[in-house]
N, CA, C and O atoms as a Tripos MOL2 file, in Angstrom:
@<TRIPOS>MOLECULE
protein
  256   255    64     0     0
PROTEIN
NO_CHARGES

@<TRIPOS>ATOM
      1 N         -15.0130   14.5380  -11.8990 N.3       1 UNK1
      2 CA        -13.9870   13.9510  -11.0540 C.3       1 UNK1
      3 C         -13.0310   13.1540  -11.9360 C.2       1 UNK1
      4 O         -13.5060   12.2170  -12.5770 O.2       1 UNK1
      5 N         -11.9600   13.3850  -12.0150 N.am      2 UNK2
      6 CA        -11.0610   12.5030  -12.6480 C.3       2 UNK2
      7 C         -10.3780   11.4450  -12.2500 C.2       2 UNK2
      8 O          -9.9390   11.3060  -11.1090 O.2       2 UNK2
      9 N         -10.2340   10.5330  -13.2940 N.am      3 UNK3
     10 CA         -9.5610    9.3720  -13.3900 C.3       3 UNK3
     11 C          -8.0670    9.0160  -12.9180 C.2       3 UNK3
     12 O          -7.5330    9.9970  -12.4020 O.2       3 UNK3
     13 N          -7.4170    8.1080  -12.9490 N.am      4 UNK4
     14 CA         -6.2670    7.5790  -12.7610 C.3       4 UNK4
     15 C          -5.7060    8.2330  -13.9970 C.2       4 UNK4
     16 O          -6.4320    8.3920  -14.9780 O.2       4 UNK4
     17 N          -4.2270    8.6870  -13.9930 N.am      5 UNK5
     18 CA         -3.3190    9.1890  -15.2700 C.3       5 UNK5
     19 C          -3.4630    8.0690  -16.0760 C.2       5 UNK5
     20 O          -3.5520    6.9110  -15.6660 O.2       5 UNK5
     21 N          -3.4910    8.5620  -17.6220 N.am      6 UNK6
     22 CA         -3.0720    7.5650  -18.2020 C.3       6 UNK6
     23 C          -1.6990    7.7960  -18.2390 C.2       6 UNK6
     24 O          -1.0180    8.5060  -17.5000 O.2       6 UNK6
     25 N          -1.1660    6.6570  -19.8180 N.am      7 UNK7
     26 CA          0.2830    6.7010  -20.0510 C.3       7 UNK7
     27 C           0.7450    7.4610  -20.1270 C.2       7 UNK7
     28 O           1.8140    7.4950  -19.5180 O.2       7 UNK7
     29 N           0.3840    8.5300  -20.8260 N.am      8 UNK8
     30 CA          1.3360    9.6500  -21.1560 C.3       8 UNK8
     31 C           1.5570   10.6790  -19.6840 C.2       8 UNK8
     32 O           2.5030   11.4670  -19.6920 O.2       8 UNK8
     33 N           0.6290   10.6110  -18.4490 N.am      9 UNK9
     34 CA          0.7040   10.9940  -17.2990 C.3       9 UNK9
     35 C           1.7430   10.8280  -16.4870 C.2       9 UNK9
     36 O           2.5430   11.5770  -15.9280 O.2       9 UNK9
     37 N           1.4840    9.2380  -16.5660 N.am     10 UNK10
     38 CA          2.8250    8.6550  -16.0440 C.3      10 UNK10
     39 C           4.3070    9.0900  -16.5420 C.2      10 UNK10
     40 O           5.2690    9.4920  -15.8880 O.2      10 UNK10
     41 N           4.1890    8.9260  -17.5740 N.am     11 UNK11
     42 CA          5.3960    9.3770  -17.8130 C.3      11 UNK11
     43 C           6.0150   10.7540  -18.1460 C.2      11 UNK11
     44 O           7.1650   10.8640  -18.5720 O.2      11 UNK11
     45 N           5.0740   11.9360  -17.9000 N.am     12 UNK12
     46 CA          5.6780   12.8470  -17.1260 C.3      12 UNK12
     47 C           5.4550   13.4740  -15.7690 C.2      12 UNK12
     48 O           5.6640   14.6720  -15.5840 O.2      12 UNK12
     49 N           4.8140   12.2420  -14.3380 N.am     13 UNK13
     50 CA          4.9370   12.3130  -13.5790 C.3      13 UNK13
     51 C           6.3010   11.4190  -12.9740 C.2      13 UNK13
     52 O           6.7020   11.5260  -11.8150 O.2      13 UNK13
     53 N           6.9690   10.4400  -14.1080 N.am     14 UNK14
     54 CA          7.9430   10.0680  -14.1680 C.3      14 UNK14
     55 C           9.1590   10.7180  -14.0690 C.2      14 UNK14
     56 O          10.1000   10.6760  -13.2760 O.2      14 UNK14
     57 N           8.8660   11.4080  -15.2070 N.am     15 UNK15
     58 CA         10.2080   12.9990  -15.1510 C.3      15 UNK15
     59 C          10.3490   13.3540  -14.0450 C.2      15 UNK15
     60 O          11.2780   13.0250  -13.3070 O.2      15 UNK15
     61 N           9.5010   14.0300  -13.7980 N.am     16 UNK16
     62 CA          9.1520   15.2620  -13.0280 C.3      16 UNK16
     63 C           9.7770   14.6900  -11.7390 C.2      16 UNK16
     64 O          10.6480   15.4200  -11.2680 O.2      16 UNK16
     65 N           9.5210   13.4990  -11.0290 N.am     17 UNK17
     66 CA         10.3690   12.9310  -10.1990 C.3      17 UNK17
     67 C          11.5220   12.5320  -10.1240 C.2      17 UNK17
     68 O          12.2130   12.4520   -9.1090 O.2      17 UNK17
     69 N          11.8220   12.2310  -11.3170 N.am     18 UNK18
     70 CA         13.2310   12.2020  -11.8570 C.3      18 UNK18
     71 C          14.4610   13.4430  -11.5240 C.2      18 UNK18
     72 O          15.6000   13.3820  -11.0610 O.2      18 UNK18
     73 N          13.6120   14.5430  -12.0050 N.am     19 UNK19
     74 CA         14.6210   15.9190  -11.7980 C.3      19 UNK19
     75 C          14.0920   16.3180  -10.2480 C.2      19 UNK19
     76 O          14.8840   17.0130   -9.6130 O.2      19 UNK19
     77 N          13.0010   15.9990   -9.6640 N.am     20 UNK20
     78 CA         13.2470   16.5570   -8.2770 C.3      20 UNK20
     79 C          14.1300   15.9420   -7.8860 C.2      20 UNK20
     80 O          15.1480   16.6340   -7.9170 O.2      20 UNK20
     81 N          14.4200   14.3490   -7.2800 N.am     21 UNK21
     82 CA         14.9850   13.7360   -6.6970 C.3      21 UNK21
     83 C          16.5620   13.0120   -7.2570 C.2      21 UNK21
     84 O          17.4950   12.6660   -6.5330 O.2      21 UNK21
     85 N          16.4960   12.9480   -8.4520 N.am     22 UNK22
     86 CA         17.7140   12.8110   -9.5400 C.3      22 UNK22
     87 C          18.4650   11.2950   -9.6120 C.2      22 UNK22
     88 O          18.7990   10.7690   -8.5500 O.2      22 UNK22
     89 N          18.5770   10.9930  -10.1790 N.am     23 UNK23
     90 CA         19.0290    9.5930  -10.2610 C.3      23 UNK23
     91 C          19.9150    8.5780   -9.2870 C.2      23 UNK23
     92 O          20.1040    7.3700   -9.1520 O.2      23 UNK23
     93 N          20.1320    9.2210   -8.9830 N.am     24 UNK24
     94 CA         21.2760    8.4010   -7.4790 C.3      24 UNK24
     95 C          20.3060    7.9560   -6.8730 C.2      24 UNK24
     96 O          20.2370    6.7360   -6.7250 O.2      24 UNK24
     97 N          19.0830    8.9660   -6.2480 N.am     25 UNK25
     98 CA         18.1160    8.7210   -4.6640 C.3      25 UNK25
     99 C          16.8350    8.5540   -5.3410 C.2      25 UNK25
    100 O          15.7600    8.8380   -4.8110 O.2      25 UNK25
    101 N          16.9950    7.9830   -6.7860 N.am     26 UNK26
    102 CA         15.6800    7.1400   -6.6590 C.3      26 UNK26
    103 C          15.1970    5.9810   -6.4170 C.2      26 UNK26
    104 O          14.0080    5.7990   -6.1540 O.2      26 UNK26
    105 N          16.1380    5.0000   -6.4860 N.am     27 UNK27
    106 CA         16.3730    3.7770   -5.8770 C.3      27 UNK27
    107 C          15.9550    3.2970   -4.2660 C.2      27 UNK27
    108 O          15.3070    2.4190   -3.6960 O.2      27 UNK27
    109 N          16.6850    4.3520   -3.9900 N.am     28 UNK28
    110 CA         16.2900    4.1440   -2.4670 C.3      28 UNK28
    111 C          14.5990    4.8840   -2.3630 C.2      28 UNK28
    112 O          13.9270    4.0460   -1.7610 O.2      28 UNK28
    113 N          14.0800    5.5920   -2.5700 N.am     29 UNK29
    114 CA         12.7300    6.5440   -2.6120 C.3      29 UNK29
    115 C          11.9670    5.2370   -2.6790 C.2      29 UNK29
    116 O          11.1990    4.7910   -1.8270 O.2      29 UNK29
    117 N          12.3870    4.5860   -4.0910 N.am     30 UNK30
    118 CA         11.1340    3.4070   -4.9250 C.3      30 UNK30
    119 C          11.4060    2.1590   -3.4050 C.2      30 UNK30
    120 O          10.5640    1.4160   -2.9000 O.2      30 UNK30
    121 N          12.4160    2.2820   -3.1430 N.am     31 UNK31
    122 CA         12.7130    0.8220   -2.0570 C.3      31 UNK31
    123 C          11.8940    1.4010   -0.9490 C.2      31 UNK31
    124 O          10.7390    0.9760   -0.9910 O.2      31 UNK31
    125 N          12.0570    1.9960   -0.2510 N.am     32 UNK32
    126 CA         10.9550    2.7220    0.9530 C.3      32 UNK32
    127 C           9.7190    3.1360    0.9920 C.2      32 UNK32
    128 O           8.9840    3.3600    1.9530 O.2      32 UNK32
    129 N           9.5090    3.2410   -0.4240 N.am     33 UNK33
    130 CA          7.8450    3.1340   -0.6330 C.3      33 UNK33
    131 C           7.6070    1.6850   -0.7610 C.2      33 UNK33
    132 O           6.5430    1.3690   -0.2280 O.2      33 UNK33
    133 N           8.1120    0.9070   -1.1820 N.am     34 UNK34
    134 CA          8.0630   -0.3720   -1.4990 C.3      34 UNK34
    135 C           7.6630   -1.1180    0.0510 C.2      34 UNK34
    136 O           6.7530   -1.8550    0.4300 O.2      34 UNK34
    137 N           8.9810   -0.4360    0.7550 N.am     35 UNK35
    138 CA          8.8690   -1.4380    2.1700 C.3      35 UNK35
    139 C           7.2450   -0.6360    2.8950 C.2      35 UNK35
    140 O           6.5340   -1.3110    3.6390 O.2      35 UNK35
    141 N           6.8930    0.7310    2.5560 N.am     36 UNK36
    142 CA          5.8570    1.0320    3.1880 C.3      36 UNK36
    143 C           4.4120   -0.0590    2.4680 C.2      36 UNK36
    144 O           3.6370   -0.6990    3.1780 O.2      36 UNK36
    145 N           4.3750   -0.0170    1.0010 N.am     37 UNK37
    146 CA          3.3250   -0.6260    0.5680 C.3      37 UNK37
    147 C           3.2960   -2.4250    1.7110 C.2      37 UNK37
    148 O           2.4130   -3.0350    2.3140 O.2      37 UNK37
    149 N           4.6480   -2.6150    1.4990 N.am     38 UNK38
    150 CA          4.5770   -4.0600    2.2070 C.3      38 UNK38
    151 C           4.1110   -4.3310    3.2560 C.2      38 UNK38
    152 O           3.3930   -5.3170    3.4280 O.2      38 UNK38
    153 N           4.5310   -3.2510    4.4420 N.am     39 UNK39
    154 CA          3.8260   -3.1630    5.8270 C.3      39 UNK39
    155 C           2.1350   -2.9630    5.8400 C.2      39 UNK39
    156 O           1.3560   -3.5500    6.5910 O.2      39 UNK39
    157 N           1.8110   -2.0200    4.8500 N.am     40 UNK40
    158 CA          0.5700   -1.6550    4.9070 C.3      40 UNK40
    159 C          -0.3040   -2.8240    4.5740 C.2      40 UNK40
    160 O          -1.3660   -3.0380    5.1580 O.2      40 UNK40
    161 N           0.2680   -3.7120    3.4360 N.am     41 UNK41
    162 CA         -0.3050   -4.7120    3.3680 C.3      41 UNK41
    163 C          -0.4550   -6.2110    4.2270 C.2      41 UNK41
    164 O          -1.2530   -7.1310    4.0470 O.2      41 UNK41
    165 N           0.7560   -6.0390    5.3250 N.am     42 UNK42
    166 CA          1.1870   -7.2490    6.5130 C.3      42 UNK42
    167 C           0.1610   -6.9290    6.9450 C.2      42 UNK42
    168 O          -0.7010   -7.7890    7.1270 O.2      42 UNK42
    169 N          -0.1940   -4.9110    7.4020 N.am     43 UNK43
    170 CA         -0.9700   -4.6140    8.5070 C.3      43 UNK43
    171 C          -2.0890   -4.8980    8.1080 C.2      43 UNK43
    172 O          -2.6340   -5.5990    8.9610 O.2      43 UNK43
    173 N          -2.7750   -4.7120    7.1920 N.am     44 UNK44
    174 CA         -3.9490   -5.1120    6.4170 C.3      44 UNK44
    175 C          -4.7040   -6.6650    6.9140 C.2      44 UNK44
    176 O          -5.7520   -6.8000    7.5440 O.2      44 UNK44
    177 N          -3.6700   -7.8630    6.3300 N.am     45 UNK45
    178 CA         -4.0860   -8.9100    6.5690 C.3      45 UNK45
    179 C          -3.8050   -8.9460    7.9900 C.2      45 UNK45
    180 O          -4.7670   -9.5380    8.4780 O.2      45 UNK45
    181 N          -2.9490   -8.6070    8.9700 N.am     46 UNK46
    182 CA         -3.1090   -8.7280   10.5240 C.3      46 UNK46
    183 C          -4.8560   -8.5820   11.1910 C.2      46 UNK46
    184 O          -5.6590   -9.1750   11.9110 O.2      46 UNK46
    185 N          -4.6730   -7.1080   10.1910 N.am     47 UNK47
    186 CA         -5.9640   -6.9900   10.6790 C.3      47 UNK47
    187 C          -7.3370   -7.6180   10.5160 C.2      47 UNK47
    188 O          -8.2250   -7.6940   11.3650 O.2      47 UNK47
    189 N          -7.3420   -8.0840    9.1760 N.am     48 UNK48
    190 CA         -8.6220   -9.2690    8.7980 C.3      48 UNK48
    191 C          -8.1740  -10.0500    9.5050 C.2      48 UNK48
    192 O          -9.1800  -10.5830    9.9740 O.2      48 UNK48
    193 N          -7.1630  -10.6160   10.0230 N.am     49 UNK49
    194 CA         -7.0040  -12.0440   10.6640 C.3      49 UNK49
    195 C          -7.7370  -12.2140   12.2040 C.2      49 UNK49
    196 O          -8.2830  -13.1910   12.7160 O.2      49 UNK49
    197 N          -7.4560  -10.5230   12.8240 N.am     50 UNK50
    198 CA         -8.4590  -10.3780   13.7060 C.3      50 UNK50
    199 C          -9.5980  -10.2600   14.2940 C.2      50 UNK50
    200 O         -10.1360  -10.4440   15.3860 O.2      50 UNK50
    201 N          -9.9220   -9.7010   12.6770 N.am     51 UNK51
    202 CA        -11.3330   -9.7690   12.8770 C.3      51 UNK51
    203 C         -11.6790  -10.6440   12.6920 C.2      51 UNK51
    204 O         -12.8180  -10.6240   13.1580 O.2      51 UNK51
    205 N         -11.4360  -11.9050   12.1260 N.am     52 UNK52
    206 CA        -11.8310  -12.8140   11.6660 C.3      52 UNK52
    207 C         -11.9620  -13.7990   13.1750 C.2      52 UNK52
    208 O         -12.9470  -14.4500   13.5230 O.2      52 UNK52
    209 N         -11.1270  -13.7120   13.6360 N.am     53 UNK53
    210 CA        -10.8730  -14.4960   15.0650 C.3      53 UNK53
    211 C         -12.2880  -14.1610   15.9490 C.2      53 UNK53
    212 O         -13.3330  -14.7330   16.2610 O.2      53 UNK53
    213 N         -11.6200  -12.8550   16.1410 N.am     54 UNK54
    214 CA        -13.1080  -11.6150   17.3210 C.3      54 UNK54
    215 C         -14.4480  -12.5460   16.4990 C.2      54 UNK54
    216 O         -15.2700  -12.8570   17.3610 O.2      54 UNK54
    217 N         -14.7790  -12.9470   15.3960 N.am     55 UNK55
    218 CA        -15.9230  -13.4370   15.2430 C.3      55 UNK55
    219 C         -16.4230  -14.6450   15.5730 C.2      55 UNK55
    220 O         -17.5750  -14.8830   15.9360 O.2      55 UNK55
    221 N         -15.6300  -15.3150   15.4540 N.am     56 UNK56
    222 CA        -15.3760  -16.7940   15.7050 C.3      56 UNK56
    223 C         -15.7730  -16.8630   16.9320 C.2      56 UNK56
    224 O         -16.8050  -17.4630   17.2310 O.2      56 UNK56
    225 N         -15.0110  -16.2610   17.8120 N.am     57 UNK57
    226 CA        -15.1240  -16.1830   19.1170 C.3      57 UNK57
    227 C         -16.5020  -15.9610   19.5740 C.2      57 UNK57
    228 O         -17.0830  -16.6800   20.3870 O.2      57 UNK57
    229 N         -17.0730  -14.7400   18.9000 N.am     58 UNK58
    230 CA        -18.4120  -14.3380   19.2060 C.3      58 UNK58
    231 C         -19.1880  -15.7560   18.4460 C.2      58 UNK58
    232 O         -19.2770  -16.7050   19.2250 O.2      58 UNK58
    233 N         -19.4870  -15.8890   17.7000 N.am     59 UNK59
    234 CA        -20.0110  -16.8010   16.9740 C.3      59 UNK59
    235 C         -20.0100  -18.0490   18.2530 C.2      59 UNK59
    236 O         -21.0960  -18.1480   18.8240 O.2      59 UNK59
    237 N         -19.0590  -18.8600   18.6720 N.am     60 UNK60
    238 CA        -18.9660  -19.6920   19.7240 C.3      60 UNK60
    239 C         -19.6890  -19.2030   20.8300 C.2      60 UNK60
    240 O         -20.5820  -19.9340   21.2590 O.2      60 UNK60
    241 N         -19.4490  -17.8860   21.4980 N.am     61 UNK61
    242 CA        -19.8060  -17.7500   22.3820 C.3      61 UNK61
    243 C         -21.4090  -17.3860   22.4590 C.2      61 UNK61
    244 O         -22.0190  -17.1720   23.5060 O.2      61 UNK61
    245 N         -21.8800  -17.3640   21.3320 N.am     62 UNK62
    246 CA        -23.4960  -16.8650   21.0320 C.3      62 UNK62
    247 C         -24.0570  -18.7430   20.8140 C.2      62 UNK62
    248 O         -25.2270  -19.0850   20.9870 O.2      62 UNK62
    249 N         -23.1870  -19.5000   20.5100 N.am     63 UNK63
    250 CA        -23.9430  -21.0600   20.2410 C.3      63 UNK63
    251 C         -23.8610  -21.6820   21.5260 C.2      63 UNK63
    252 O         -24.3050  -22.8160   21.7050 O.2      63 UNK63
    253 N         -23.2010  -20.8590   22.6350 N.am     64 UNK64
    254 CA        -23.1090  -21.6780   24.1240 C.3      64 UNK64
    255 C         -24.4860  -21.5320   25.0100 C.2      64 UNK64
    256 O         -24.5700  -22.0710   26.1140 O.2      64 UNK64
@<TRIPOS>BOND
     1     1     2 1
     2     2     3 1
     3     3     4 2
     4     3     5 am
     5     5     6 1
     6     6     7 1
     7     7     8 2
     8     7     9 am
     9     9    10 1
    10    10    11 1
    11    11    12 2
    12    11    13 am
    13    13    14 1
    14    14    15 1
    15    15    16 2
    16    15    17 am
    17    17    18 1
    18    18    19 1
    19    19    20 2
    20    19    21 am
    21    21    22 1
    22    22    23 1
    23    23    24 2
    24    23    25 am
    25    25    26 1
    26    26    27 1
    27    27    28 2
    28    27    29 am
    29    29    30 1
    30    30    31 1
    31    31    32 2
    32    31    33 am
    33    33    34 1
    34    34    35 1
    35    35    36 2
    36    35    37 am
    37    37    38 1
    38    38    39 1
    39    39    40 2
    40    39    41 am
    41    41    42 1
    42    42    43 1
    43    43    44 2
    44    43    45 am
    45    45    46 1
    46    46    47 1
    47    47    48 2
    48    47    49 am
    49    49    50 1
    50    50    51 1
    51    51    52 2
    52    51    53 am
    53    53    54 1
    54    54    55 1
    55    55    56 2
    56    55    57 am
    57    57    58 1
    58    58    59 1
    59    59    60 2
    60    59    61 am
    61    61    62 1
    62    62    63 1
    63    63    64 2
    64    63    65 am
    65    65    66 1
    66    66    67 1
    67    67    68 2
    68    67    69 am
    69    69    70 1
    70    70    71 1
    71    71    72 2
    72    71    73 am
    73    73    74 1
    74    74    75 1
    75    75    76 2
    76    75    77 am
    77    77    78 1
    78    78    79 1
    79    79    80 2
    80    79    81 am
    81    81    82 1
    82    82    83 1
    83    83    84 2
    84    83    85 am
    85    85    86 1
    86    86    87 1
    87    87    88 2
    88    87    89 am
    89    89    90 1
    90    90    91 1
    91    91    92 2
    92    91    93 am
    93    93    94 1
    94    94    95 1
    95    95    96 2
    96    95    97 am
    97    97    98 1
    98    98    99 1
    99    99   100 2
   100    99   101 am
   101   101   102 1
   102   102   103 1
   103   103   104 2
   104   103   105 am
   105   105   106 1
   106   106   107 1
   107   107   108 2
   108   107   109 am
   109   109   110 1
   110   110   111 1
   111   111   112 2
   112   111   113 am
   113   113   114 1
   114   114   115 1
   115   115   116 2
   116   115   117 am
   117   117   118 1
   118   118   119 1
   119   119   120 2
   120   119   121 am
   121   121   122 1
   122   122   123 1
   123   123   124 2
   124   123   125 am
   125   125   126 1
   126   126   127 1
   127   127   128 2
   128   127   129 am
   129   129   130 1
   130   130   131 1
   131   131   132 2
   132   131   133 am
   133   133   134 1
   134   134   135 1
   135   135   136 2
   136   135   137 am
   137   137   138 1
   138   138   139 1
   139   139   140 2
   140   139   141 am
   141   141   142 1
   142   142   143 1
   143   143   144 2
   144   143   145 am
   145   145   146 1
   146   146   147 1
   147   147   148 2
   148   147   149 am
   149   149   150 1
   150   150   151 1
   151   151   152 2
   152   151   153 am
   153   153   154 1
   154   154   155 1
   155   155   156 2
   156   155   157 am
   157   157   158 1
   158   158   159 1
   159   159   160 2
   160   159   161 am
   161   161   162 1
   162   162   163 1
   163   163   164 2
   164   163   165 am
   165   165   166 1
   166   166   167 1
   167   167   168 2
   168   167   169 am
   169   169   170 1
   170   170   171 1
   171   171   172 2
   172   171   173 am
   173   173   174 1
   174   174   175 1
   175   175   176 2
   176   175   177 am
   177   177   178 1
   178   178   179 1
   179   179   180 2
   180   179   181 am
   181   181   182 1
   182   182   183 1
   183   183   184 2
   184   183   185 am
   185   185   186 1
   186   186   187 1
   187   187   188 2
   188   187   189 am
   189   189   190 1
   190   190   191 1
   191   191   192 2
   192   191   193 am
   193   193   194 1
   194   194   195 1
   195   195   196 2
   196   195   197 am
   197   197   198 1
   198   198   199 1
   199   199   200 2
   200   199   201 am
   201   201   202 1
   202   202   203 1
   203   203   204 2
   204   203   205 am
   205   205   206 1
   206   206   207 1
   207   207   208 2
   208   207   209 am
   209   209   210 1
   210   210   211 1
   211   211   212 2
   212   211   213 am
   213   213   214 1
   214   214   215 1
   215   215   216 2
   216   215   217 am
   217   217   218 1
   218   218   219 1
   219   219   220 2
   220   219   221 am
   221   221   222 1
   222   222   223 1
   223   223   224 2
   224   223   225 am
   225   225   226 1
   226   226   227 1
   227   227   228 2
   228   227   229 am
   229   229   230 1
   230   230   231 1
   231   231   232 2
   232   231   233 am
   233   233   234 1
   234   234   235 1
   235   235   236 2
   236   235   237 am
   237   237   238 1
   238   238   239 1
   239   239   240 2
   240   239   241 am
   241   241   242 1
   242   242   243 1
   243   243   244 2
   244   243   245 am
   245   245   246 1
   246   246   247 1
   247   247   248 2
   248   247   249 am
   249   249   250 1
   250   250   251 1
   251   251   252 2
   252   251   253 am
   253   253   254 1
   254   254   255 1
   255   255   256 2
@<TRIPOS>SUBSTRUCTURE
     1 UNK1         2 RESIDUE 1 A UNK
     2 UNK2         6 RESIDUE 1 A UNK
     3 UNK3        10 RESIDUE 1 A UNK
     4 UNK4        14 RESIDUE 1 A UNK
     5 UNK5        18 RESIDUE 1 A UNK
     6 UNK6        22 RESIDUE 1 A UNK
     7 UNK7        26 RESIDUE 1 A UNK
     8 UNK8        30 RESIDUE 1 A UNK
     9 UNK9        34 RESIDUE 1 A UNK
    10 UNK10       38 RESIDUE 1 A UNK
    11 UNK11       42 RESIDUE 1 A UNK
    12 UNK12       46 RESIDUE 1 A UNK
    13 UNK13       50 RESIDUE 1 A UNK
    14 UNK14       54 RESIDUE 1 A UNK
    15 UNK15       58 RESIDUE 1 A UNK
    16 UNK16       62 RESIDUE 1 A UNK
    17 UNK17       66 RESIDUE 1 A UNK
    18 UNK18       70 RESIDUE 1 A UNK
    19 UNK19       74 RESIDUE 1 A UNK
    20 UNK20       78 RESIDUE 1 A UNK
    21 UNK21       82 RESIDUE 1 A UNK
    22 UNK22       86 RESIDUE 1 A UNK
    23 UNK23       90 RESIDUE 1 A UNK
    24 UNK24       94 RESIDUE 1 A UNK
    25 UNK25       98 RESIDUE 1 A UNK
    26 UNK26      102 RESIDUE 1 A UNK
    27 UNK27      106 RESIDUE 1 A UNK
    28 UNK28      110 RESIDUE 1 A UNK
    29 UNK29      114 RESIDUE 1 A UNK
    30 UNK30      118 RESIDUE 1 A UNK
    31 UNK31      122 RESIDUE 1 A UNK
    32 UNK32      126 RESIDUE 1 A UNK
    33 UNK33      130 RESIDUE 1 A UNK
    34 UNK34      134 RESIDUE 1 A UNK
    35 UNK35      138 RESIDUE 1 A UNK
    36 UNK36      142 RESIDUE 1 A UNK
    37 UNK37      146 RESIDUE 1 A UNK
    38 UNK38      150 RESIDUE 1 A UNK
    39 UNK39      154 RESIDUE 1 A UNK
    40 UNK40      158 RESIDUE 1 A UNK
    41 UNK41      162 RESIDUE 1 A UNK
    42 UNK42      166 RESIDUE 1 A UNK
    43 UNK43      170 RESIDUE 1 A UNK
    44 UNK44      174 RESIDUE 1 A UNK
    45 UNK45      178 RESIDUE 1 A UNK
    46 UNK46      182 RESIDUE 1 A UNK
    47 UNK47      186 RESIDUE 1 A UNK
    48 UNK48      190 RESIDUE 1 A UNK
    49 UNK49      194 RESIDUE 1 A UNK
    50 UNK50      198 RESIDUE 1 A UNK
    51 UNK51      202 RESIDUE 1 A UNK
    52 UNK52      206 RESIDUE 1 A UNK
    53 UNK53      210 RESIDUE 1 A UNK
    54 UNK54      214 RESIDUE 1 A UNK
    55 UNK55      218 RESIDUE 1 A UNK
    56 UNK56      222 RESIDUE 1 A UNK
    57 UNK57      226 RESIDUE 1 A UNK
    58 UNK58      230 RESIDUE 1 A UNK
    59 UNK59      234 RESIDUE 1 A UNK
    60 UNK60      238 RESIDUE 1 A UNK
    61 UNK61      242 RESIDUE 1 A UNK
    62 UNK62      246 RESIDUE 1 A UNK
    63 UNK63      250 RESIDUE 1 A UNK
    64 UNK64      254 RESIDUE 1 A UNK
């Protein structure tokens, strides 16, 4: 099973994106993955925050 690319991976999975998408529309590509990583990570902690609550709750309601 293989590993994460190394350097030299990267940088011709670098290219290679380079000439699909071409220099103008990579900016915007890297910004919209960007805003997706960000959400995924809001949604992430939303979601520990809930669970975290749902326990609490149980936790209280099991010491009553």
């Amino acid at each position: 099973m293989p590993g994460l690319p190394g350097g030299s991976e990267w940088i011709l999975i670098g290219l290679v994106v380079l000439l699909l998408f071409g220099g103008e529309k990579l900016p915007s590509l890297m910004r919209g993955i960007g805003k997706g990583v960000g959400e995924l990570k809001a949604g992430l902690e939303d979601g520990k925050r809930k669970l975290q609550e749902a326990m609490e709750e149980a936790a209280d309601k099991k010491a009553e």
